[in-house]
TIKOL-220596 format. One record per residue: residue in one letter; x, y, z of N, C-alpha, C, O in turn. Coordinates in pm, whole numbers, plus 50000, padded with zeros to 5 digits. Layout:
N
rest=a, n.x=X, n.y=Y, n.z=Z, ca.x=X, ca.y=Y, ca.z=Z, c.x=X, c.y=Y, c.z=Z, o.x=X, o.y=Y, o.z=Z
...
//
This chain:
100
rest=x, n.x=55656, n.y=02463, n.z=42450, ca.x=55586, ca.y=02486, ca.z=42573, c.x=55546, c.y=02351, c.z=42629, o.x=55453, o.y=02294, o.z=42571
rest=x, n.x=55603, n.y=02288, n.z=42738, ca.x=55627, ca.y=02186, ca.z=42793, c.x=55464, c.y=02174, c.z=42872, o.x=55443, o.y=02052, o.z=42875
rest=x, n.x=55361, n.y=02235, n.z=42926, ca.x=55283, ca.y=02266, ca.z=43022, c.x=55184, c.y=02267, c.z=42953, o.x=55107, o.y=02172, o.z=42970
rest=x, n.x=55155, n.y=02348, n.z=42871, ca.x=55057, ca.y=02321, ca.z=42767, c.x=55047, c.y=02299, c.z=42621, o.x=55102, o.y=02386, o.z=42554
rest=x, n.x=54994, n.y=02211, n.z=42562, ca.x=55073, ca.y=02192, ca.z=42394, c.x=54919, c.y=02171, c.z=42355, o.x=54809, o.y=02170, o.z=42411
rest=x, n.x=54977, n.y=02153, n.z=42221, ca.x=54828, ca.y=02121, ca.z=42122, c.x=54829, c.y=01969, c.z=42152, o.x=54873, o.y=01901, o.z=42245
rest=x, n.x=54768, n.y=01946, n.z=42050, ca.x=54740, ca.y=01760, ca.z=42039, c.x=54847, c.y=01751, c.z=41949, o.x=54863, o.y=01824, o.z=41852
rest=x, n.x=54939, n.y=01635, n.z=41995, ca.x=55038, ca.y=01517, ca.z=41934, c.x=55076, c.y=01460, c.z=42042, o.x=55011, o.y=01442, o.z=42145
rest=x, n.x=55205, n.y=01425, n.z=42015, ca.x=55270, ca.y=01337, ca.z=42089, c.x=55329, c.y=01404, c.z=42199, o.x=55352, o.y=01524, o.z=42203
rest=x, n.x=55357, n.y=01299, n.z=42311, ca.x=55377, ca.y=01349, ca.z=42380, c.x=55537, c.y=01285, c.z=42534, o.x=55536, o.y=01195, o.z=42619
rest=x, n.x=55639, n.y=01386, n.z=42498, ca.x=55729, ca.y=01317, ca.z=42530, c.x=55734, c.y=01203, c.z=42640, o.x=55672, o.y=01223, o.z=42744
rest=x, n.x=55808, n.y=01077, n.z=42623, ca.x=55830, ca.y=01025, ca.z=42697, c.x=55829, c.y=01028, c.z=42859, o.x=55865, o.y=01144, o.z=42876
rest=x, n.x=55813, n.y=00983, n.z=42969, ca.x=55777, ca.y=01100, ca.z=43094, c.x=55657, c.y=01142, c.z=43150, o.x=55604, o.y=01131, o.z=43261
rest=x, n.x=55628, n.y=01193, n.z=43040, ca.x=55474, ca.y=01280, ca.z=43084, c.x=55374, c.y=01238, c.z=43055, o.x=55357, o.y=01122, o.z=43019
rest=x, n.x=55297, n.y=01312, n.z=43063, ca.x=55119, ca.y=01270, ca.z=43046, c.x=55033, c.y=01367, c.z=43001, o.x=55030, o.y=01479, o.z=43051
rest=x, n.x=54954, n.y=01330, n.z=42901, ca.x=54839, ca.y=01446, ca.z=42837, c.x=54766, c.y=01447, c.z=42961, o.x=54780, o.y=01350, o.z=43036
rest=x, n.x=54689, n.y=01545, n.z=42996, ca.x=54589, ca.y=01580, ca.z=43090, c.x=54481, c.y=01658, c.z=43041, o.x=54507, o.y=01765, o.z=42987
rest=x, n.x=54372, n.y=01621, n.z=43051, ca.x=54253, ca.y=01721, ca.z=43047, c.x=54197, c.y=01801, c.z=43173, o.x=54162, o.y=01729, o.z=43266
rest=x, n.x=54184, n.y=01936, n.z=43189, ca.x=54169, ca.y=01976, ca.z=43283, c.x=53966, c.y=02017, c.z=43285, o.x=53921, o.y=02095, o.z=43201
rest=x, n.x=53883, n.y=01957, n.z=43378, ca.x=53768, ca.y=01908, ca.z=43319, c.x=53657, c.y=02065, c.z=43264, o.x=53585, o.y=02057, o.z=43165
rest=x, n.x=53666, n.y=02186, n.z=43344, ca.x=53637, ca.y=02246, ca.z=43351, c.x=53571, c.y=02318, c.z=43135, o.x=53473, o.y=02347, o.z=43067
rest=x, n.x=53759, n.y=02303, n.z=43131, ca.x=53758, ca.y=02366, ca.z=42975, c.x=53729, c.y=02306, c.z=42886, o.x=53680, o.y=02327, o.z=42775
rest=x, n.x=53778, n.y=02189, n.z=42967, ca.x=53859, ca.y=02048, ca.z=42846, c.x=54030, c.y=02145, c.z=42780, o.x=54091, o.y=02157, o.z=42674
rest=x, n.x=54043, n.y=02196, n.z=42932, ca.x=54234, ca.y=02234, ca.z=42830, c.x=54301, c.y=02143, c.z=42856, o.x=54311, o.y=02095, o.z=42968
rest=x, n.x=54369, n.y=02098, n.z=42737, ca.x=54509, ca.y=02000, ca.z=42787, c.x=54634, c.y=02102, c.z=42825, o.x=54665, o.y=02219, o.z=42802
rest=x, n.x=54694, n.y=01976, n.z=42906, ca.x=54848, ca.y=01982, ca.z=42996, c.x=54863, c.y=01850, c.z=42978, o.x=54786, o.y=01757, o.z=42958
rest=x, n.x=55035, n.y=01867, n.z=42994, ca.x=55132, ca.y=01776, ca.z=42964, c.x=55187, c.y=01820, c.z=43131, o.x=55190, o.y=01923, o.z=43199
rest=x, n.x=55225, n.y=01682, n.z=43146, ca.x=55279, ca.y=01719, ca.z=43304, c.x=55365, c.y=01540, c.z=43341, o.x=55339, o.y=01423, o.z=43312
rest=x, n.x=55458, n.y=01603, n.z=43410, ca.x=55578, ca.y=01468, ca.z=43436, c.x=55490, c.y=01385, c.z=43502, o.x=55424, o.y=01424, o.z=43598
rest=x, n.x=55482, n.y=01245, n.z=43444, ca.x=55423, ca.y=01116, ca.z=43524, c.x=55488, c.y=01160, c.z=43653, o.x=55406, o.y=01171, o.z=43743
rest=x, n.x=55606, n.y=01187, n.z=43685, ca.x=55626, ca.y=01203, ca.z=43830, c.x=55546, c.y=01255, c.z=43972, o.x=55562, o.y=01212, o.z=44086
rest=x, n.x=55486, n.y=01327, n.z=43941, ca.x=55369, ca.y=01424, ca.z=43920, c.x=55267, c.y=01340, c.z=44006, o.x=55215, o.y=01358, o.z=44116
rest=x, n.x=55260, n.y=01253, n.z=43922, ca.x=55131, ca.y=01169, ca.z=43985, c.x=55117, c.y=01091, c.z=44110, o.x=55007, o.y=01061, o.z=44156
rest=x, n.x=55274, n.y=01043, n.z=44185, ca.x=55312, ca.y=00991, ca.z=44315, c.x=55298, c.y=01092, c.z=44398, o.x=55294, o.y=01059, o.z=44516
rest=x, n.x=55287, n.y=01227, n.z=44371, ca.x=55257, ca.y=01361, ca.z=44449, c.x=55128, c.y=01312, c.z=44538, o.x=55045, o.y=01246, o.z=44476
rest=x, n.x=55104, n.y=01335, n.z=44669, ca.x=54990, ca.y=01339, ca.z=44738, c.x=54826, c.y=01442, c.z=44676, o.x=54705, o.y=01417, o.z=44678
rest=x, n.x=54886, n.y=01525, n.z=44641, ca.x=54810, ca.y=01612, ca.z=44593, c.x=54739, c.y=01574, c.z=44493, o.x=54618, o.y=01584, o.z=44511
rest=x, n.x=54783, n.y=01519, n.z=44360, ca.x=54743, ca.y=01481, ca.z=44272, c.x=54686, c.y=01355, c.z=44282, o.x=54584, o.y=01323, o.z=44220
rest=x, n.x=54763, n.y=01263, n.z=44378, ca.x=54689, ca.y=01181, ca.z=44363, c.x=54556, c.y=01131, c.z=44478, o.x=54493, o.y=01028, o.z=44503
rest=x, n.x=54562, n.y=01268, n.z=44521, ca.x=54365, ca.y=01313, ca.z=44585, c.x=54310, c.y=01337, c.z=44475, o.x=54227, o.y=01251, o.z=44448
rest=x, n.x=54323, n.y=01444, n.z=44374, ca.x=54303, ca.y=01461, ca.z=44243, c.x=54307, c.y=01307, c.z=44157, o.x=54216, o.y=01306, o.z=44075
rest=x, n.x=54363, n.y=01221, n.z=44156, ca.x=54366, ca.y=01110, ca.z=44091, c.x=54202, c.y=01029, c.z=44167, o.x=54114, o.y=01002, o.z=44085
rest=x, n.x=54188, n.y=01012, n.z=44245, ca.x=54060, ca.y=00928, ca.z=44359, c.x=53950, c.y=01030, c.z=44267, o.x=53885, o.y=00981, o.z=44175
rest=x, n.x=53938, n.y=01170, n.z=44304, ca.x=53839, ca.y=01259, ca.z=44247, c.x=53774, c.y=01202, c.z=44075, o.x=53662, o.y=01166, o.z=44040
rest=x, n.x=53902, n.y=01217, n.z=44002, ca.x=53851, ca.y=01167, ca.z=43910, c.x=53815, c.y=01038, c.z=43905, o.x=53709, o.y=01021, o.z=43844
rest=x, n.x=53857, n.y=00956, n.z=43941, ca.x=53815, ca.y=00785, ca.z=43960, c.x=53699, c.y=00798, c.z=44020, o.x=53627, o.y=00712, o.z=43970
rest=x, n.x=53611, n.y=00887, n.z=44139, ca.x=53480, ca.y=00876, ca.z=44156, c.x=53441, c.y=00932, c.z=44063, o.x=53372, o.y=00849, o.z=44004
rest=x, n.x=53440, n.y=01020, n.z=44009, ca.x=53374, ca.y=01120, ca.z=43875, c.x=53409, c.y=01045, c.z=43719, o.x=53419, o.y=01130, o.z=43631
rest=x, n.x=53418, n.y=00976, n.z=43695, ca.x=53447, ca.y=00884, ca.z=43570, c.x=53445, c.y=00754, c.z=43555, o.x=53421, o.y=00676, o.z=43463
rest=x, n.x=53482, n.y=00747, n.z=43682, ca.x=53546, ca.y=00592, ca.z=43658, c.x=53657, c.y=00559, c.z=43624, o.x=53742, o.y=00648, o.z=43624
rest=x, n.x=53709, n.y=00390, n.z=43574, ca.x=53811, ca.y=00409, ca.z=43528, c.x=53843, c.y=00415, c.z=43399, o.x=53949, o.y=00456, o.z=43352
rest=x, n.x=53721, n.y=00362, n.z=43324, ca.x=53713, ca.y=00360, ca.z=43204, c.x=53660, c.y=00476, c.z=43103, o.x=53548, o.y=00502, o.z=43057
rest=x, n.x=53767, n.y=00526, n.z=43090, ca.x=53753, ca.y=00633, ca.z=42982, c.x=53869, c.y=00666, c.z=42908, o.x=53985, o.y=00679, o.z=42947
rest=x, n.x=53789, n.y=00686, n.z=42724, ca.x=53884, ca.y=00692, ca.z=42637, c.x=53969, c.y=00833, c.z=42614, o.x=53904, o.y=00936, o.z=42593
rest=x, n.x=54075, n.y=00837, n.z=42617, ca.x=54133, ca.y=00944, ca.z=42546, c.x=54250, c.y=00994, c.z=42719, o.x=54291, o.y=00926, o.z=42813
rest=x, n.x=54263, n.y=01156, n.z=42682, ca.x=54352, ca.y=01161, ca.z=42792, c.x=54316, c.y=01170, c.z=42915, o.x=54225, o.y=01253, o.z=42918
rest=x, n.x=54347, n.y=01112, n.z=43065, ca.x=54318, ca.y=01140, ca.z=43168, c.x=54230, c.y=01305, c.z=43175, o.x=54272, o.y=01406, o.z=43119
rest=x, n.x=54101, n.y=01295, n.z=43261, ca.x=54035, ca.y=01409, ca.z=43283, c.x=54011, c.y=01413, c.z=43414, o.x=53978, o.y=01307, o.z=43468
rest=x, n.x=54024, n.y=01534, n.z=43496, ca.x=54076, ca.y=01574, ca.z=43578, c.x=53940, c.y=01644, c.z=43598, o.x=53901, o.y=01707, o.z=43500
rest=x, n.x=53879, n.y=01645, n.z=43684, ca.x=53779, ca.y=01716, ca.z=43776, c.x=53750, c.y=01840, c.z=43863, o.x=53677, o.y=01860, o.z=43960
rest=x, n.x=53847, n.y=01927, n.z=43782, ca.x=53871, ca.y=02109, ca.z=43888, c.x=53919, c.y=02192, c.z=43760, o.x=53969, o.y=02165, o.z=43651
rest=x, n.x=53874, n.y=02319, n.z=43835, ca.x=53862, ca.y=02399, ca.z=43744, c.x=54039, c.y=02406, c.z=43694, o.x=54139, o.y=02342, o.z=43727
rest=x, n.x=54017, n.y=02499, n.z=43616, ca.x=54206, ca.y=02563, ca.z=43559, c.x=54262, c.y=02631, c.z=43653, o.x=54383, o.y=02624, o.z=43678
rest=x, n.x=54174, n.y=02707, n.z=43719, ca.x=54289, ca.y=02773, ca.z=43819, c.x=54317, c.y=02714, c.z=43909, o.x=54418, o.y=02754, o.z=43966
rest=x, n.x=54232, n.y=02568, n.z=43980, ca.x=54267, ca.y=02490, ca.z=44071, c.x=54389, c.y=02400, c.z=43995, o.x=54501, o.y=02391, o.z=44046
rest=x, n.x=54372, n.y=02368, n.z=43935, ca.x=54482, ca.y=02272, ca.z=43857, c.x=54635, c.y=02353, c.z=43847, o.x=54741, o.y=02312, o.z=43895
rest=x, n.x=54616, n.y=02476, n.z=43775, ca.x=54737, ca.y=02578, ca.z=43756, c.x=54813, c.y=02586, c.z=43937, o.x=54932, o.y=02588, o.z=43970
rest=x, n.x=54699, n.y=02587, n.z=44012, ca.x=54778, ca.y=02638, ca.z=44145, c.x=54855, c.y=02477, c.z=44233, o.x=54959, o.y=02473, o.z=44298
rest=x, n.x=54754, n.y=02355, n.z=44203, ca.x=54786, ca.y=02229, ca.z=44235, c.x=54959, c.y=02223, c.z=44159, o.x=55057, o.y=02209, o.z=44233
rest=x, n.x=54969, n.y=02233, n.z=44053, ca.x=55073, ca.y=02267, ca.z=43932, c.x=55188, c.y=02332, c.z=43988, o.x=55300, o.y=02282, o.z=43991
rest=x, n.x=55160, n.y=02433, n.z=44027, ca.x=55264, ca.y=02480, ca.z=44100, c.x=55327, c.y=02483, c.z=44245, o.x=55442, o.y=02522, o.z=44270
rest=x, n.x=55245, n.y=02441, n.z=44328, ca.x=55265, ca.y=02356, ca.z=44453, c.x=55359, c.y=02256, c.z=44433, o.x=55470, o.y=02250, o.z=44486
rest=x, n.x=55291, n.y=02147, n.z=44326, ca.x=55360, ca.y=02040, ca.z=44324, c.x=55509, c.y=02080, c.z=44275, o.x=55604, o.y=02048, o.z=44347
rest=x, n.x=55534, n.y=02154, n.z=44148, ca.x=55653, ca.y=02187, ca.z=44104, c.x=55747, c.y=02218, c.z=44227, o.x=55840, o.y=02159, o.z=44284
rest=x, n.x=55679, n.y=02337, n.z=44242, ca.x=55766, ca.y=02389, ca.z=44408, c.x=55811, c.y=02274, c.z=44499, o.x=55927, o.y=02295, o.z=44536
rest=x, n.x=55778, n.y=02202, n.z=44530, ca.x=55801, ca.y=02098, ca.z=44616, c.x=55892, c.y=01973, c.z=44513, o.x=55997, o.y=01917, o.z=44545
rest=x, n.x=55846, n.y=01963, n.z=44438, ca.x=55961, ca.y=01872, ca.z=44354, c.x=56090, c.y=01948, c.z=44316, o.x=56193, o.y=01884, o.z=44299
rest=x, n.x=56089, n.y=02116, n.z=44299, ca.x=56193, ca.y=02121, ca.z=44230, c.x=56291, c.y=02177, c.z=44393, o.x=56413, o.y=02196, o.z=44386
rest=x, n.x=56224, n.y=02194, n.z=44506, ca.x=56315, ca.y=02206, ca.z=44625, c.x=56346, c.y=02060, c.z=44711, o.x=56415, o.y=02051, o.z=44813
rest=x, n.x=56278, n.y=01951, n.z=44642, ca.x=56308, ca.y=01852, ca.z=44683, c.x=56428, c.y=01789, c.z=44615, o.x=56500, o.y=01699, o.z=44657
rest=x, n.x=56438, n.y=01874, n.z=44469, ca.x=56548, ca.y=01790, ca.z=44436, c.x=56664, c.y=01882, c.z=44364, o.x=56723, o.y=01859, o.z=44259
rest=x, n.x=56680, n.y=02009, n.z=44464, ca.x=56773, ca.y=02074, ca.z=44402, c.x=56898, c.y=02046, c.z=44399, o.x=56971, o.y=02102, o.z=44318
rest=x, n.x=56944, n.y=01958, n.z=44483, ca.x=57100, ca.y=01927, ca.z=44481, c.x=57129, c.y=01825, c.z=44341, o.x=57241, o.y=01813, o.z=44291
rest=x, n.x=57018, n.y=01764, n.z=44295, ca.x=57004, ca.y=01680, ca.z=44211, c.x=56988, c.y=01732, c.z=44038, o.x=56915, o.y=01812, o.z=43980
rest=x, n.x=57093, n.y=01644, n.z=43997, ca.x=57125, ca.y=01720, ca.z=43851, c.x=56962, c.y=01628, c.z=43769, o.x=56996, o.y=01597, o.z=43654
rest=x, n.x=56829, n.y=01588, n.z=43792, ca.x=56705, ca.y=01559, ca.z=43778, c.x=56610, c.y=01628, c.z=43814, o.x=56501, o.y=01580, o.z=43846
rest=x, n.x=56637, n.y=01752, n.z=43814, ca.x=56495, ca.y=01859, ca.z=43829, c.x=56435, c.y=01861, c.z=43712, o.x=56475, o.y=01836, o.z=43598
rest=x, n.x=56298, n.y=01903, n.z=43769, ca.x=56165, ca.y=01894, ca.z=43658, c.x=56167, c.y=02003, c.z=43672, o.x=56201, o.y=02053, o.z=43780
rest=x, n.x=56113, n.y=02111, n.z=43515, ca.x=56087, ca.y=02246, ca.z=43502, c.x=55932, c.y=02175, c.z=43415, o.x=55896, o.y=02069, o.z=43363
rest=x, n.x=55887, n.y=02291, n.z=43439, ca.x=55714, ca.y=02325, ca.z=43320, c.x=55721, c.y=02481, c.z=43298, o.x=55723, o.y=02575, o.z=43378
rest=x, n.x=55726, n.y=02475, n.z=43159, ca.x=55692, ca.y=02635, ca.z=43160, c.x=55592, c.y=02644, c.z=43204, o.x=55507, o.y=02555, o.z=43196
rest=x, n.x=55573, n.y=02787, n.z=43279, ca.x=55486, ca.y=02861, ca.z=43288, c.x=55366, c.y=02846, c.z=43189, o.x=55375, o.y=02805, o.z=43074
rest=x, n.x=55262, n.y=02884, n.z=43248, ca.x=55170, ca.y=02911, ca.z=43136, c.x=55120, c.y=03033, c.z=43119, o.x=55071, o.y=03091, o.z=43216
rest=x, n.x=55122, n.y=03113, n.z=42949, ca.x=55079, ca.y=03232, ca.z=42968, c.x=54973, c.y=03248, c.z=42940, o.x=54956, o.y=03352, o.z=42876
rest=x, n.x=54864, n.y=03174, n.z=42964, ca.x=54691, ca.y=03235, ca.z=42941, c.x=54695, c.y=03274, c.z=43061, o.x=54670, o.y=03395, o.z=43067
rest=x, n.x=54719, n.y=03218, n.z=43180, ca.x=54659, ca.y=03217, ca.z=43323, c.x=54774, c.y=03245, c.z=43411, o.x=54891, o.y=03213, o.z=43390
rest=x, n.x=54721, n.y=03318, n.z=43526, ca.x=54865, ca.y=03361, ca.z=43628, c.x=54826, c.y=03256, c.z=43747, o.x=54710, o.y=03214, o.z=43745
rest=x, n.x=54893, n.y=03219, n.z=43829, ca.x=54908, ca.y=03168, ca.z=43889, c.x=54923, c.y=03198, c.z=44016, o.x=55038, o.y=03239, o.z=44024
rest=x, n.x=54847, n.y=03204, n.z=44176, ca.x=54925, ca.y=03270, ca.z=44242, c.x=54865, c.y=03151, c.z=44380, o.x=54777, o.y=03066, o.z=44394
rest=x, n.x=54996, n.y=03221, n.z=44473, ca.x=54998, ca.y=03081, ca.z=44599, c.x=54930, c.y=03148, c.z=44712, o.x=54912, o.y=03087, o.z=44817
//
């Protein structure tokens, strides 16, 4: 499960994420982060933390804001690059539904 994992490692690409609400981690493509979206979400947390903090990036919105940011962004990356044999997938996640 590419989207959400336990604690280890974490493939090449991506990025642990804390989502601040739960403290749930996500794994999500560094790509991800040149997204506009996220990186309003990126400023949010930089006022709410700072920059200095240990462990994985923490993220400032609840899970279902994050899950729906999540899938926006996917949507838009994976119709941005469908002709392209470099599409990003995330599984789904099954604690939480998701809707647009």
């Amino acid at each position: 499960m590419q989207g959400e994992e336990k604690k280890g490692k974490v493939k090449k690409g991506w990025l642990a994420v804390m989502v601040d609400e739960d403290q749930r981690r996500f794994v999500i493509p560094i790509a991800y982060l040149y997204h506009p979206l996220f990186r309003r979400l990126l400023e949010a947390a930089r006022d709410t933390y700072g920059y200095h903090s240990s462990g994985p990036l923490r993220l400032p919105c609840s899970v279902d804001e994050f899950l729906r940011l999540r899938a926006l962004v996917e949507r838009e990356t994976s119709s941005a690059h469908s002709s392209s044999s470099h599409r990003v997938h995330l599984a789904p996640c099954t604690r939480a539904k998701v809707t647009s």
